[in-house]
Backbone of each chain as ProteinMPNN parsed JSONL, in Angstrom:
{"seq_chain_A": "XXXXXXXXXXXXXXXXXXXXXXXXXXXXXXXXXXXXXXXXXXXXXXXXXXXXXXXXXXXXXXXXXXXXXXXXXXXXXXXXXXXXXXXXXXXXXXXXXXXXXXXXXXXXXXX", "coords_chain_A": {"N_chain_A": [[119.004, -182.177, -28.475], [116.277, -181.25, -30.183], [113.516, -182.962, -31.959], [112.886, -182.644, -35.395], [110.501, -181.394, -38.266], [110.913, -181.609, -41.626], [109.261, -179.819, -44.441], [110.142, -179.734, -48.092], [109.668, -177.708, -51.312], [110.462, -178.569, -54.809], [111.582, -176.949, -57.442], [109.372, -177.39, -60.181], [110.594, -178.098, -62.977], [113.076, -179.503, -62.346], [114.76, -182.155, -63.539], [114.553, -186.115, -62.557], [116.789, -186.961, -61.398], [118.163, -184.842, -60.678], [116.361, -184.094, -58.964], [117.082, -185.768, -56.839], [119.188, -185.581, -56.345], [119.314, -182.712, -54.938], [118.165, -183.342, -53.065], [119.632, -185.19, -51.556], [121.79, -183.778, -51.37], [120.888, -182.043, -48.977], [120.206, -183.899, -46.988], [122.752, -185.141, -46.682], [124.04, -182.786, -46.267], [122.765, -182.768, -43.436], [123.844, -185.625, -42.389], [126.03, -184.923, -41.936], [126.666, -182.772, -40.052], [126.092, -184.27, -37.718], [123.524, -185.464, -37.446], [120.574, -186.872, -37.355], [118.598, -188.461, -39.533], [115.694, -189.814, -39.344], [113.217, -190.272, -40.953], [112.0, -190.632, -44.229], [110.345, -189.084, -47.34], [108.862, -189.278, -50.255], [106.881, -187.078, -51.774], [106.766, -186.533, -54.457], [105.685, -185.485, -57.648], [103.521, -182.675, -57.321], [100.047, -180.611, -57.591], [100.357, -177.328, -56.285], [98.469, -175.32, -54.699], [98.303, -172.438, -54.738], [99.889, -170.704, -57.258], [103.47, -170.551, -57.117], [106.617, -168.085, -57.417], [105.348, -168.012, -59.89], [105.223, -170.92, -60.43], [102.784, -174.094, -61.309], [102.76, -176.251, -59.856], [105.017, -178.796, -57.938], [107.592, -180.489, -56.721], [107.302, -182.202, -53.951], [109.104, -182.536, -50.7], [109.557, -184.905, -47.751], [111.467, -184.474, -44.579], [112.127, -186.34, -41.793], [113.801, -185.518, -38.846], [116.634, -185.771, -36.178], [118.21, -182.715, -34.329], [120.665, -180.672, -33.705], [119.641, -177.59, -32.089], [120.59, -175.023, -33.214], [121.637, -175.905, -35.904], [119.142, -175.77, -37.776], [119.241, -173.431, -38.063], [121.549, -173.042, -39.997], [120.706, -174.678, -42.107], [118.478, -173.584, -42.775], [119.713, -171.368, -43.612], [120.95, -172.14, -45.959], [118.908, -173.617, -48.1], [117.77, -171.329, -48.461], [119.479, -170.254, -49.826], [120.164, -172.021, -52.04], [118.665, -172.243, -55.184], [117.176, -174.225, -56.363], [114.983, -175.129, -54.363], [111.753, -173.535, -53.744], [110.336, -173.517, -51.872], [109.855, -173.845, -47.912], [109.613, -175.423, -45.144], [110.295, -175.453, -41.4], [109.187, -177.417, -39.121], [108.852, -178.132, -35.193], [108.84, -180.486, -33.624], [106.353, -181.73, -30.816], [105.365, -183.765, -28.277], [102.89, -185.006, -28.651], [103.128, -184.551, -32.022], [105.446, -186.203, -32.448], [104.504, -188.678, -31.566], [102.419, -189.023, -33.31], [103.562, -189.087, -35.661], [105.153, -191.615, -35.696], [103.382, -193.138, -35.452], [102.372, -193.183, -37.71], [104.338, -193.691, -40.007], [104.533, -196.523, -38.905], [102.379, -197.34, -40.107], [102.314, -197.133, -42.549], [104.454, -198.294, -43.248], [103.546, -200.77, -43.342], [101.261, -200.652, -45.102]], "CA_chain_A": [[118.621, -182.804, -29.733], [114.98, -181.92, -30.674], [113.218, -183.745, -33.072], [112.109, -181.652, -36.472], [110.774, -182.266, -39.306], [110.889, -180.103, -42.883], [108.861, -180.07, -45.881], [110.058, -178.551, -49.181], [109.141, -177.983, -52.514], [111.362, -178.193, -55.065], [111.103, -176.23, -58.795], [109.137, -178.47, -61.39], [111.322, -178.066, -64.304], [114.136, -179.979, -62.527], [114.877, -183.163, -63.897], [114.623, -186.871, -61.706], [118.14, -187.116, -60.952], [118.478, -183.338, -60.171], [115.551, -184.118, -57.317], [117.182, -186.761, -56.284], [120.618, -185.01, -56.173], [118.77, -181.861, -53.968], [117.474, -183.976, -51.785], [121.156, -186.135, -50.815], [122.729, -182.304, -50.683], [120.808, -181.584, -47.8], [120.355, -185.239, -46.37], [124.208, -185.359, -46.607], [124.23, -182.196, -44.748], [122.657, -183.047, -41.922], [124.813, -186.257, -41.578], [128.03, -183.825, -41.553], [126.831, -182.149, -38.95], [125.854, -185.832, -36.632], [122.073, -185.084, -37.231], [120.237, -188.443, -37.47], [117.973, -188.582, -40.423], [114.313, -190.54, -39.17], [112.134, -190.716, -42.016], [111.839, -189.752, -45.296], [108.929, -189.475, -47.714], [108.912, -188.202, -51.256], [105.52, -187.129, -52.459], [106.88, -186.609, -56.265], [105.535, -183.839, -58.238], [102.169, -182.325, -56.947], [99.99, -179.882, -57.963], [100.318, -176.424, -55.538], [96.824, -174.92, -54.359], [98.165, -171.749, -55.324], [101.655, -170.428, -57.699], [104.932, -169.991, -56.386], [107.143, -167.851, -58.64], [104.557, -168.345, -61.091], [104.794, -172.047, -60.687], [101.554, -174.513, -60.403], [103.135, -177.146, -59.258], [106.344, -178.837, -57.458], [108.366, -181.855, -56.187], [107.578, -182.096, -52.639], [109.954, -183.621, -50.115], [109.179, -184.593, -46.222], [111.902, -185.244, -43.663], [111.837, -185.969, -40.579], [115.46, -185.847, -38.41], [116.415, -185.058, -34.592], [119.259, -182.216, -34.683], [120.844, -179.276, -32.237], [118.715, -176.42, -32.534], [121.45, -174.089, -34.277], [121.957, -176.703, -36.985], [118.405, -175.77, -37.996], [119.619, -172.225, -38.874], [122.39, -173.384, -41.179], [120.236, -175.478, -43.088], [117.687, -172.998, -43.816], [120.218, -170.274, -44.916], [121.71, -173.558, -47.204], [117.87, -173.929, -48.251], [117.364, -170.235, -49.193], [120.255, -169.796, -51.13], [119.587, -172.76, -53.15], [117.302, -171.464, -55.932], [115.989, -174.989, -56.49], [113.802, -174.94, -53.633], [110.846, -172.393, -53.995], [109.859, -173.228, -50.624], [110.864, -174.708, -47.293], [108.997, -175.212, -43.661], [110.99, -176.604, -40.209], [108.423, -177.652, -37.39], [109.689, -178.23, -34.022], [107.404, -181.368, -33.221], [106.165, -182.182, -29.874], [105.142, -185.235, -28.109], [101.331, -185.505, -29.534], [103.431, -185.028, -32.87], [105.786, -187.404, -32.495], [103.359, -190.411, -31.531], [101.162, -189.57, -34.381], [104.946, -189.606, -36.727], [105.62, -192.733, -35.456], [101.915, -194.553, -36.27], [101.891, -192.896, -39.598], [105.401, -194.557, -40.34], [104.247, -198.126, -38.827], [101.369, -198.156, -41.141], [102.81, -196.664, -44.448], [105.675, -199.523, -43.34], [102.509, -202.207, -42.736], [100.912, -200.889, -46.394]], "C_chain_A": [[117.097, -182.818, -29.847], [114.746, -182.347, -32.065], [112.268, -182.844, -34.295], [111.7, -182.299, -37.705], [110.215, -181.103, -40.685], [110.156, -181.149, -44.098], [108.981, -179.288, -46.684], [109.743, -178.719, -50.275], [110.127, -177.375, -53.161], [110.524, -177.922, -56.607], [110.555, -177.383, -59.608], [109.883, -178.941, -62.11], [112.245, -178.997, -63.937], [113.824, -181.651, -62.822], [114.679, -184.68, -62.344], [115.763, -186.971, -60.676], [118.509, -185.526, -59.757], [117.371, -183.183, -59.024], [116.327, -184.803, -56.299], [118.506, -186.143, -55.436], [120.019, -183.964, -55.054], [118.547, -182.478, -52.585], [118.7, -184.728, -50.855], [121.704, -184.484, -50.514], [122.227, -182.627, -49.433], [120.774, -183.35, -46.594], [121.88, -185.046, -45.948], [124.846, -183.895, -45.345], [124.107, -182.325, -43.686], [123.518, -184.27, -41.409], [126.061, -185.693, -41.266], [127.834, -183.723, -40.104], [125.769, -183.131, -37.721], [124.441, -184.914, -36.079], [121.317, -186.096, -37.893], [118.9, -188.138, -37.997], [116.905, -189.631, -39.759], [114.061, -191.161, -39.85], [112.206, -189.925, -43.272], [110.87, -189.84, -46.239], [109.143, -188.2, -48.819], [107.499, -188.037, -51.667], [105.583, -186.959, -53.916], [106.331, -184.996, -56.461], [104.008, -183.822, -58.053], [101.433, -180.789, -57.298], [99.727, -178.736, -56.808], [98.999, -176.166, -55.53], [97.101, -173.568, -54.796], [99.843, -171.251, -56.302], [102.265, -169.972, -56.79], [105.763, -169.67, -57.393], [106.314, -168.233, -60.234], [104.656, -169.841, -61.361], [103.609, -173.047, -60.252], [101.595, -175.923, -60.228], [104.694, -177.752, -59.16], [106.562, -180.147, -56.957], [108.318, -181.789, -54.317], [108.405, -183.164, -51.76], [109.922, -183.603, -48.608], [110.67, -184.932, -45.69], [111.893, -185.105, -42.516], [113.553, -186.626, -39.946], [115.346, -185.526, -37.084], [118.527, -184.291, -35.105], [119.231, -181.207, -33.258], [119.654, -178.227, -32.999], [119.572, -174.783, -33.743], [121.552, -174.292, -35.671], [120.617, -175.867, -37.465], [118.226, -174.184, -38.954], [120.481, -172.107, -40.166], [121.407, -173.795, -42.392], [119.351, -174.211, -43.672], [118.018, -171.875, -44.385], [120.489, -171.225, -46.757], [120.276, -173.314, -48.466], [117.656, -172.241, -49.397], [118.499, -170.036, -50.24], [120.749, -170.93, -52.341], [118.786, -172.722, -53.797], [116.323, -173.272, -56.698], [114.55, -175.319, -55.678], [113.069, -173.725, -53.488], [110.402, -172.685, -52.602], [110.095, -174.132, -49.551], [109.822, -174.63, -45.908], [109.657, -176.017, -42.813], [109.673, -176.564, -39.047], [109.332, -178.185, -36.464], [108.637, -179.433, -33.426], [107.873, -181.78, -31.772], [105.889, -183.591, -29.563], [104.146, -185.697, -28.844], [102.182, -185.639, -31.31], [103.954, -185.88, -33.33], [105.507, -188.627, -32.516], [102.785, -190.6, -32.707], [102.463, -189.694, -35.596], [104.778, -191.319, -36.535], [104.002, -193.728, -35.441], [102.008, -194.331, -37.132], [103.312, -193.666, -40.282], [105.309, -196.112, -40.401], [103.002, -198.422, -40.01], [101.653, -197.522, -42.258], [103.614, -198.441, -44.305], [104.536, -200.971, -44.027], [101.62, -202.435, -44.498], [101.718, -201.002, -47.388]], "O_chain_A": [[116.477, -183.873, -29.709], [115.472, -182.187, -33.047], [111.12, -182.462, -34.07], [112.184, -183.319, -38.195], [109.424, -180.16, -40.66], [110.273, -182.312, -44.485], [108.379, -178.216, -46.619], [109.446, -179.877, -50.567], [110.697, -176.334, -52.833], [109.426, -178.359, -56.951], [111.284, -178.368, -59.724], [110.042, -180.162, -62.108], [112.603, -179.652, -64.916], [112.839, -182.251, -62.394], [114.677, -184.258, -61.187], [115.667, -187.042, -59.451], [118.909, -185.358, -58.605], [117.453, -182.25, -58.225], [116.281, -184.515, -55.103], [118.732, -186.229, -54.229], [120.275, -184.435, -53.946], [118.736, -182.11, -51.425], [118.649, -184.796, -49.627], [121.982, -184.142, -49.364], [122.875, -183.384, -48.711], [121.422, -183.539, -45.565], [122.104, -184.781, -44.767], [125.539, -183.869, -44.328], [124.985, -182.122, -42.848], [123.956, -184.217, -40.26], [126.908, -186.036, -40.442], [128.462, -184.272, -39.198], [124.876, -182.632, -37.036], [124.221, -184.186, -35.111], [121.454, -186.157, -39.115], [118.052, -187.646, -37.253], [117.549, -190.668, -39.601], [114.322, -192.364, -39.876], [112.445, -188.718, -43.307], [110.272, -190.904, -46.08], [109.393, -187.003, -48.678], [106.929, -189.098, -51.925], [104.592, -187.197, -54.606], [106.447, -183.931, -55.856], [103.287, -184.716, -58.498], [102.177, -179.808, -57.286], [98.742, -179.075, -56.152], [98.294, -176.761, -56.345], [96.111, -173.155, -55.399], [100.897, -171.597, -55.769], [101.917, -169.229, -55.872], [105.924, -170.488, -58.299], [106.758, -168.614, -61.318], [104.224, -170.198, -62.458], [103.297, -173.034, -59.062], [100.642, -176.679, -60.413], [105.543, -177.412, -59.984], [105.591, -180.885, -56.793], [109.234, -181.369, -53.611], [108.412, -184.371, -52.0], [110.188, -182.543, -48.043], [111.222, -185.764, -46.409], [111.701, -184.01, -41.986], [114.218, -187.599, -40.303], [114.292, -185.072, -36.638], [119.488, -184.792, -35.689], [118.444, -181.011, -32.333], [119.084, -178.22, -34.09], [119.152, -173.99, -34.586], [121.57, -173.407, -36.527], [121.098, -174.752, -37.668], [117.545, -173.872, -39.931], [120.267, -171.358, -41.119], [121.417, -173.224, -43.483], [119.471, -173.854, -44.844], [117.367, -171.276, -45.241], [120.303, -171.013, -47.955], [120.552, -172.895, -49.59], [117.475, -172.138, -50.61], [118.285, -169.674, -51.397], [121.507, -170.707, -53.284], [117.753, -173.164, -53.293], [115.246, -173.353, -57.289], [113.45, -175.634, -56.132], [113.725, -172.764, -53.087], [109.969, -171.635, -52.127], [110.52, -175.238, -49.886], [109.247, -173.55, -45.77], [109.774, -177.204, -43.121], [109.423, -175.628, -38.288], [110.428, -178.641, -36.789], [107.653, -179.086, -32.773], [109.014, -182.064, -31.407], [106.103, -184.501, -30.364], [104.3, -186.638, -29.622], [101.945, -186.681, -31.92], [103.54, -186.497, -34.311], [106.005, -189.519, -33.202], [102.567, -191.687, -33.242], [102.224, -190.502, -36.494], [104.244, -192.046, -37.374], [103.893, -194.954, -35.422], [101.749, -195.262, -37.895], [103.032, -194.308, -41.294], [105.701, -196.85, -41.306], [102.797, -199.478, -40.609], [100.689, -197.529, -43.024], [103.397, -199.429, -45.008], [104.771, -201.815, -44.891], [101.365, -203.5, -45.06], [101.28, -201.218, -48.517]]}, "seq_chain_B": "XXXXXXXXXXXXXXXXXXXXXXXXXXXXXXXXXXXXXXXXXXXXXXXXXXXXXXXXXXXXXXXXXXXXXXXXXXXXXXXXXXXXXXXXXXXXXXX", "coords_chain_B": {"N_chain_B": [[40.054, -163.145, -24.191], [41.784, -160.93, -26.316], [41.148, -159.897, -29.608], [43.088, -160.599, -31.703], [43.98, -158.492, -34.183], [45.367, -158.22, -36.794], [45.261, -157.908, -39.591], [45.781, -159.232, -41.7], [44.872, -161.795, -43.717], [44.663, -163.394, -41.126], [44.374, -167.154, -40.031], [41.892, -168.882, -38.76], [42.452, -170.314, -36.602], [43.447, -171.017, -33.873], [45.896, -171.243, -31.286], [46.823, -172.858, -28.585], [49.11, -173.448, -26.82], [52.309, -172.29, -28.089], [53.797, -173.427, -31.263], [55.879, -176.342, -31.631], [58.276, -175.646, -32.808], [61.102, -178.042, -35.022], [63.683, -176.743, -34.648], [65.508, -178.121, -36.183], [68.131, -178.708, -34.645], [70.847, -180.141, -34.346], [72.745, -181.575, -32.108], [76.032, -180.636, -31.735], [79.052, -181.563, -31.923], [83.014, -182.409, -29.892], [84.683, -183.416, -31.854], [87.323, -184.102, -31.932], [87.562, -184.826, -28.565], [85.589, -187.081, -29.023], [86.586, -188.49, -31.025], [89.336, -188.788, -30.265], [91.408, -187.109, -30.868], [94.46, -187.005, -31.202], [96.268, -185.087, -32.279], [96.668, -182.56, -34.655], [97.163, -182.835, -37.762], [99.127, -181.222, -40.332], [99.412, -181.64, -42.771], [97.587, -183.02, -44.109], [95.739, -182.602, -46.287], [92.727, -182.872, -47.455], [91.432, -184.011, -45.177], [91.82, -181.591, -43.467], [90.094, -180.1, -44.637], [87.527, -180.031, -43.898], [87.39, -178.452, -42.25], [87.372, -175.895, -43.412], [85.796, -173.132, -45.036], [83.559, -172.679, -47.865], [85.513, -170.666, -49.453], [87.884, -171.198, -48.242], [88.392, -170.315, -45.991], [88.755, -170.4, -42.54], [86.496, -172.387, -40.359], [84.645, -170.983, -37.64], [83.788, -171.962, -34.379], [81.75, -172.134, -32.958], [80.419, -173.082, -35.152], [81.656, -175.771, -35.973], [81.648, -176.653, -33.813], [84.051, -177.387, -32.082], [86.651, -177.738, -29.447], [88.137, -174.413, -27.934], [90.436, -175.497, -26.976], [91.336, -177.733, -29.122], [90.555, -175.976, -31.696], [92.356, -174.003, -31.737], [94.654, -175.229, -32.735], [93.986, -176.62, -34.638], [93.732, -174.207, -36.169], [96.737, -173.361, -36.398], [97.387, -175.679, -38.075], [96.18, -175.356, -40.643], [97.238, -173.435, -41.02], [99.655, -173.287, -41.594], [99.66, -175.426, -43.087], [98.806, -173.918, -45.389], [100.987, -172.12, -46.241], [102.777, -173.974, -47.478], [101.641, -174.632, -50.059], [99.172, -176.681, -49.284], [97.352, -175.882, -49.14], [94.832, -173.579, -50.2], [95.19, -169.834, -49.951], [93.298, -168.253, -50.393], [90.249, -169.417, -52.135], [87.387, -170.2, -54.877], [86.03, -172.409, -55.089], [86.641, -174.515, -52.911], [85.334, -177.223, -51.933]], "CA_chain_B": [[41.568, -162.783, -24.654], [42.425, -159.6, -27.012], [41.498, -160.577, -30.71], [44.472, -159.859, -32.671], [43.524, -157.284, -35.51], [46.626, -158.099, -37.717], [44.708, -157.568, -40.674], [46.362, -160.029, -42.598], [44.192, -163.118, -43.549], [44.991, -164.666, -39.848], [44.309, -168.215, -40.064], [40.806, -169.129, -37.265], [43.01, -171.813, -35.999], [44.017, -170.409, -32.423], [47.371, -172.044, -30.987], [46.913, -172.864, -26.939], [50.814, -173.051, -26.451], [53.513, -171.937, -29.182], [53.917, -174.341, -32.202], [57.215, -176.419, -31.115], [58.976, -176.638, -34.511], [62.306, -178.481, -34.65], [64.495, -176.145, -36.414], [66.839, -178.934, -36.56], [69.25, -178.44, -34.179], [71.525, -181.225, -34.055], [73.784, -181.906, -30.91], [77.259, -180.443, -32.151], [80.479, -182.182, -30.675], [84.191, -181.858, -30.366], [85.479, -184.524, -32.539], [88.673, -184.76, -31.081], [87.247, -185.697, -27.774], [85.177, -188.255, -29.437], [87.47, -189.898, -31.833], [90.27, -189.223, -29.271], [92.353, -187.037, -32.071], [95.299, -185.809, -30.05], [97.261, -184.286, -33.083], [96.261, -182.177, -36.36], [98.227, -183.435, -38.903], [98.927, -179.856, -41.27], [99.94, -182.251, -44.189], [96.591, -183.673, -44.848], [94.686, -181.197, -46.49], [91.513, -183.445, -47.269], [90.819, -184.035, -43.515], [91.361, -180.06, -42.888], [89.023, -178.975, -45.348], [86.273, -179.868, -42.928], [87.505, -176.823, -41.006], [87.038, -174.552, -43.61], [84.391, -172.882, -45.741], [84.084, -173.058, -49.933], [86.758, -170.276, -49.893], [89.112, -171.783, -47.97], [88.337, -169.514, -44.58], [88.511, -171.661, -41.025], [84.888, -172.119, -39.832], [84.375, -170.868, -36.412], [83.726, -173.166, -33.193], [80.23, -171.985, -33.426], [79.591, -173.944, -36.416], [82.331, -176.871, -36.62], [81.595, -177.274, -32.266], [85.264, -177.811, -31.662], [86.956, -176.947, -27.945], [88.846, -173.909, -27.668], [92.296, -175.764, -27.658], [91.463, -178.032, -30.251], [90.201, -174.875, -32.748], [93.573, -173.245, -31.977], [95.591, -176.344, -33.177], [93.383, -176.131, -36.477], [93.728, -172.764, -36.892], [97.798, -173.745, -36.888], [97.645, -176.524, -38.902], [95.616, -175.142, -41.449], [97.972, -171.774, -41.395], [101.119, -174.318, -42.278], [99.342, -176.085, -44.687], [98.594, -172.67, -46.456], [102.269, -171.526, -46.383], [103.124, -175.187, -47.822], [100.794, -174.589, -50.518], [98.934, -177.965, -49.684], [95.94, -175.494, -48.436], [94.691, -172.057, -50.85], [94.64, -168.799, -49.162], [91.664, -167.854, -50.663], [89.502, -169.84, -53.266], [86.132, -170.21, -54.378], [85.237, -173.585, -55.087], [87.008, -175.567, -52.259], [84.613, -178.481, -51.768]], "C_chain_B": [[41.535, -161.851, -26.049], [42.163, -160.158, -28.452], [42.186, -159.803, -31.299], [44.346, -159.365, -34.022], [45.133, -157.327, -36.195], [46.262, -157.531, -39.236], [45.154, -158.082, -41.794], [45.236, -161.25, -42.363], [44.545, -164.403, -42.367], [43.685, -165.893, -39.911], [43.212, -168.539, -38.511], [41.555, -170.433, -36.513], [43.566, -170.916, -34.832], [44.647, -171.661, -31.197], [46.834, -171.888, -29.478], [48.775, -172.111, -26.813], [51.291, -172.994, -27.897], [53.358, -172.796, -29.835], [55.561, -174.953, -31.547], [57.666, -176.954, -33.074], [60.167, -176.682, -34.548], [63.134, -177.614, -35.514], [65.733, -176.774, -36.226], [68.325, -178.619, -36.039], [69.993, -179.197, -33.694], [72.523, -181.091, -33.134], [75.107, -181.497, -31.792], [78.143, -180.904, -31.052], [81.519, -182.138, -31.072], [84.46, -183.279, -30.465], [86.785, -184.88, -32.42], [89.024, -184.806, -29.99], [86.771, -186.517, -28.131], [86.164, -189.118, -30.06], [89.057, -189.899, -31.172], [91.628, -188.875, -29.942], [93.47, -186.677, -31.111], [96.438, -185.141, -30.612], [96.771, -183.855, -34.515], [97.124, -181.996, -36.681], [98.427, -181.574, -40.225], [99.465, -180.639, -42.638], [99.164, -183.289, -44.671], [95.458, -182.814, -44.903], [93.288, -181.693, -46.888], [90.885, -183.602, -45.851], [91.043, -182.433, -42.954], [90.56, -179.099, -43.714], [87.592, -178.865, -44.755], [86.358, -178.848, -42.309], [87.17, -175.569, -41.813], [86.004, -174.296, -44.819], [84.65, -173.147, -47.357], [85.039, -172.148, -49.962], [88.003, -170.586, -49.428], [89.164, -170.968, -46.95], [88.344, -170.898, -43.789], [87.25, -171.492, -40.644], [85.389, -171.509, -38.285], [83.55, -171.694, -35.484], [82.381, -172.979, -33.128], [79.758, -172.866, -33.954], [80.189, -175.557, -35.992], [82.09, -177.443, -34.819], [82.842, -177.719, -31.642], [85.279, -177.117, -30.333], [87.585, -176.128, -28.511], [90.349, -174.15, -28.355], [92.806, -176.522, -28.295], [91.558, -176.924, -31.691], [91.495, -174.064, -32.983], [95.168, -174.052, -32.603], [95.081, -176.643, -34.479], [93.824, -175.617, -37.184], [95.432, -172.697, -37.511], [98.096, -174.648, -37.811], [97.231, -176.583, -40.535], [96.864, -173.673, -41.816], [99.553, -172.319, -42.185], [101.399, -174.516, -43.394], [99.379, -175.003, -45.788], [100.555, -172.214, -47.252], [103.092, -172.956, -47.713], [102.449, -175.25, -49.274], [99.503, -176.408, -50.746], [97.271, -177.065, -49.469], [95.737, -173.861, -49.445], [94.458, -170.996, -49.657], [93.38, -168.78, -49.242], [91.291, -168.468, -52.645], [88.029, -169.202, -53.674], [85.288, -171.313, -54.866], [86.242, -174.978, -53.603], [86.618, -176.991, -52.232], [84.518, -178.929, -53.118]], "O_chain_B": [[41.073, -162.517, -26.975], [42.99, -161.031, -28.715], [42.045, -158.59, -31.456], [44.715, -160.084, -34.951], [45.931, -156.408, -36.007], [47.011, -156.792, -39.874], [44.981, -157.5, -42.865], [44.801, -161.616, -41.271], [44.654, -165.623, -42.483], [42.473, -165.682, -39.861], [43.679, -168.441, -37.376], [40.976, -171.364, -35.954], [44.243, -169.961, -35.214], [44.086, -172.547, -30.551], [46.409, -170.777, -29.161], [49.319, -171.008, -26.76], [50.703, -173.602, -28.792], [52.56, -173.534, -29.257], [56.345, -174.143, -31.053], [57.509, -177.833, -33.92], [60.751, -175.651, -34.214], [63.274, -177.691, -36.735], [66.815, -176.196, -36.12], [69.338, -178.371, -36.694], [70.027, -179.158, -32.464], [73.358, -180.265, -33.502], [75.201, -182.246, -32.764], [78.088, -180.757, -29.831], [81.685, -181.915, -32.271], [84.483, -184.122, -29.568], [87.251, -185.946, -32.824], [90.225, -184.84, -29.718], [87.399, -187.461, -27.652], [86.492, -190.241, -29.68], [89.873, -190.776, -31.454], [92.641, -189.573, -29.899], [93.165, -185.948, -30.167], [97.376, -184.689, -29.955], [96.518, -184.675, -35.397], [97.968, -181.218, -36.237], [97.412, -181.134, -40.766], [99.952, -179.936, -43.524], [99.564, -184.218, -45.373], [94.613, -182.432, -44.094], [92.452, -180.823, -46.642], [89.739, -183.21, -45.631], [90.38, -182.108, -41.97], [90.38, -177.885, -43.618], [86.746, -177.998, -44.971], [85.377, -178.309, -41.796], [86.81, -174.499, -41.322], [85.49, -175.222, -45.447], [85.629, -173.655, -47.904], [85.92, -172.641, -50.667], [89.052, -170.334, -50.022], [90.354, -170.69, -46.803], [88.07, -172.035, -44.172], [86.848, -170.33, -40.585], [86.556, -171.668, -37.927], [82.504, -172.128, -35.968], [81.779, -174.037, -33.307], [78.809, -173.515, -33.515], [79.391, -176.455, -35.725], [82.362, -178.619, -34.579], [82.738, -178.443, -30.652], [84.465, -176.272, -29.958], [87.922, -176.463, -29.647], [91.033, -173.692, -29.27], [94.023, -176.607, -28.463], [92.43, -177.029, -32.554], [91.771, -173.54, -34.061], [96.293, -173.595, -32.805], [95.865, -176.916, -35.388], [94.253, -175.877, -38.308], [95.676, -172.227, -38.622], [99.133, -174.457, -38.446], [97.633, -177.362, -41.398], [97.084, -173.182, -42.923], [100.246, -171.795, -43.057], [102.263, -174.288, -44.24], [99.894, -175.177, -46.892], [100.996, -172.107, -48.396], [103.84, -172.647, -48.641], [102.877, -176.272, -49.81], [99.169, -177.001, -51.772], [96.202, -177.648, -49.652], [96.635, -173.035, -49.286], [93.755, -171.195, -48.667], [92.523, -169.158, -48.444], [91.749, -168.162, -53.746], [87.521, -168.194, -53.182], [84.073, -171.219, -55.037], [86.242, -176.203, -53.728], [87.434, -177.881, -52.47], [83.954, -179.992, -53.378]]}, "name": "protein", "num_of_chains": 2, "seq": "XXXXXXXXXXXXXXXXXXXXXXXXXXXXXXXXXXXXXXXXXXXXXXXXXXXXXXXXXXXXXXXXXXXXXXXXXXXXXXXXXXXXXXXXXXXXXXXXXXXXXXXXXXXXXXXXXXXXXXXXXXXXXXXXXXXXXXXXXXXXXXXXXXXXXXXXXXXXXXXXXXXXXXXXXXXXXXXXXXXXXXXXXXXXXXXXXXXXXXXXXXXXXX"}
């Protein structure tokens, strides 16, 4: 069970609900497959530094989960062949990452 | 001693030793031995724009004085951020 954590961006155009809904798909996936959801952290709609699909800006969404390492493949076929997300990144975080997860959580919690 | 025929209006002022002039060379240090960083964050793109130039290049350890195996934990975190679009490939007003 390492500990990962993904950030994606999802298409502008879609509606609140329809973020909201993207975002439980895959959430909901990973509880299927007994993969324990951390943290989560929406940044809303932000503007990109450069287009994607000609878009200049997107709904970004952090999470952070601990899963098998296979699981990690599922998800990001799931990911690609969902055309709401224009883009997707999994890190594999280490210890130095993990510590600094877990202060940046106590003091978001603390503000 | 040899008078120096430059033939340019040389100045009668004759220097013993060299002029020492400071060309301002300030002590450079690795800031994450000092402030004791022990993780670059690739999802805060205001604190990694110190790493890179107005187009959005990574400075080199030269300039920014980082270690080695801090500069290579930059160079990743900044390459993330890019893919993420929180960081431009290439600009030209960064700052």
């Amino acid at each position: 069970m390492n500990q990962y954590e993904t950030v994606f961006i999802m298409h502008p155009v879609l509606s609140e609900d329809q973020v909201r809904e993207t975002v439980e798909k895959f959430k909901g996936f990973l509880k299927a497959k007994e993969a324990k959801v951390l943290h989560e952290e929406n940044w809303g709609l932000k503007k990109l530094a450069y287009a994607i699909q000609s878009k200049r800006s997107g709904f970004y969404h952090l999470m952070e989960f601990q899963a098998d390492p296979q699981l990690i493949e599922e998800m990001e076929v799931e990911m690609k062949r969902d055309e709401r997300i224009i883009r997707f990144q999994t890190i594999k975080m280490d210890k130095h990452h993990i510590q600094f997860a877990k202060d940046r959580r106590k003091k978001l919690q603390k503000s | 001693m040899s008078d120096l025929d430059t033939g340019s209006n040389q100045s009668e002022i004759r220097y013993l030793q060299p002029l020492k002039i400071d060309t301002g060379k300030r002590q450079k240090f690795d800031r994450f031995k000092r402030y004791d960083i022990k993780y670059v964050d690739y999802k805060d793109p205001e604190w990694l724009a110190q790493f890179l130039n107005e187009q959005g290049k990574i400075l080199p350890r030269r300039i920014t004085g980082t270690s080695l195996k801090y500069q290579r934990k930059v160079a990743k975190a900044v390459k993330r951020a890019r893919t993420i679009a929180l960081l431009p490939f290439v600009t030209d007003n960064l700052k």
